[in-house]
C-alpha positions in Angstrom: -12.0 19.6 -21.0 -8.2 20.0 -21.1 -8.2 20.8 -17.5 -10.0 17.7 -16.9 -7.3 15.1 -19.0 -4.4 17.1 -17.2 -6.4 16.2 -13.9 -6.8 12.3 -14.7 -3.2 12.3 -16.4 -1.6 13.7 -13.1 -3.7 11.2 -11.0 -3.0 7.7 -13.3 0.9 9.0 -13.0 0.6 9.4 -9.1 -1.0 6.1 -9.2 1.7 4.4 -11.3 4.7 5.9 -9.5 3.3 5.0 -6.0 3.0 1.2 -7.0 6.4 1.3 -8.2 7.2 2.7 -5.0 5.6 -0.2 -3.0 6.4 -3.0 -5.1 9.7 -3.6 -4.6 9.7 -3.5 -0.9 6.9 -5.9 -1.1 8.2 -8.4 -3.7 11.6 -8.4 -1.4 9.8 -9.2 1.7 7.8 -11.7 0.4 10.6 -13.5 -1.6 13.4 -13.2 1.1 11.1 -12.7 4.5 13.8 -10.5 5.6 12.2 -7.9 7.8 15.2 -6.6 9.4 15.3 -2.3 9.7 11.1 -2.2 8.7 9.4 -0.8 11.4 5.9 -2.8 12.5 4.2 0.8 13.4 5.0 2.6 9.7 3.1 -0.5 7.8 0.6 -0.6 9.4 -0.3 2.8 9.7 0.5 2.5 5.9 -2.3 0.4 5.5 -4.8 2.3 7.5 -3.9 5.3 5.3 -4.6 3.3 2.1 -8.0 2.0 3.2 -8.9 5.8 4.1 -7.7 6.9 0.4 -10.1 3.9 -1.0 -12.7 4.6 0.7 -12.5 7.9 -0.6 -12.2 7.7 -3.9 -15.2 4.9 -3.9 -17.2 7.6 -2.2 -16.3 10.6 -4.3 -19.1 12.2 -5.9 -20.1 12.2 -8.8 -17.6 9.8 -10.3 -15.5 7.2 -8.1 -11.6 8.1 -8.2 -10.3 5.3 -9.8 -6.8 5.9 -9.2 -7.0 6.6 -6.5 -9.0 3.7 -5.3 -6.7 0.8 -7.4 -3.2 2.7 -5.9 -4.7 2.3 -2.3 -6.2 -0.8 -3.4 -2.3 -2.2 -4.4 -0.2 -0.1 -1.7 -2.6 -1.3 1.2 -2.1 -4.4 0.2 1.6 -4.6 0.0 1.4 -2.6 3.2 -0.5 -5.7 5.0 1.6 -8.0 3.4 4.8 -6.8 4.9 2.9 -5.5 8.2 2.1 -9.9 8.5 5.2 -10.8 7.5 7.4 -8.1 10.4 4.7 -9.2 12.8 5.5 -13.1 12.3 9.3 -12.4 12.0 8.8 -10.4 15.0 6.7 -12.0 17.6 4.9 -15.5 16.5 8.0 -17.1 15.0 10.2 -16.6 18.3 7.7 -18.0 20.4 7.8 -21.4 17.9 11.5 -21.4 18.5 11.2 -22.1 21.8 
């Protein structure tokens, strides 16, 4: 039973540190669209990472991870947030210039 709590403890704390980690990247990309020095490649792959890790922990058995699932769930959508907002900034928004 402890080993369980120190299992779900160690996962929730992974989940809440990760967000944190995402979060602010995100919230300044949205509110500034800056994308200058984020490269197109990492956030994307960033997001294909975080679908893998959700569709993991929905398929776990017995249980679904659930921190596992809602950090992916968060982080991969961050990730396609800024991966849109580098790939307008990058290649639609020139094109409109002209």
């Amino acid at each position: 039973m402890e080993q369980d709590m120190i299992y779900q403890i160690c996962g929730w704390l992974a989940s809440i540190t990760m967000v944190m980690g995402y979060l602010p990247q995100a919230i300044e990309t949205i509110r500034t669209r800056n994308t200058d020095g984020i490269a197109l490649p990492t956030f994307l792959m960033m997001a294909v990472g975080g679908m893998c890790f959700m569709l993991q922990g929905i398929l776990h058995k017995p249980d679904v991870l659930w921190a596992l699932f809602i950090t992916n769930l968060i982080t991969t959508t961050c990730s396609l947030i800024v991966f849109c907002i580098k790939l307008y900034n990058d290649y639609i928004k020139p094109k409109s210039k002209s």
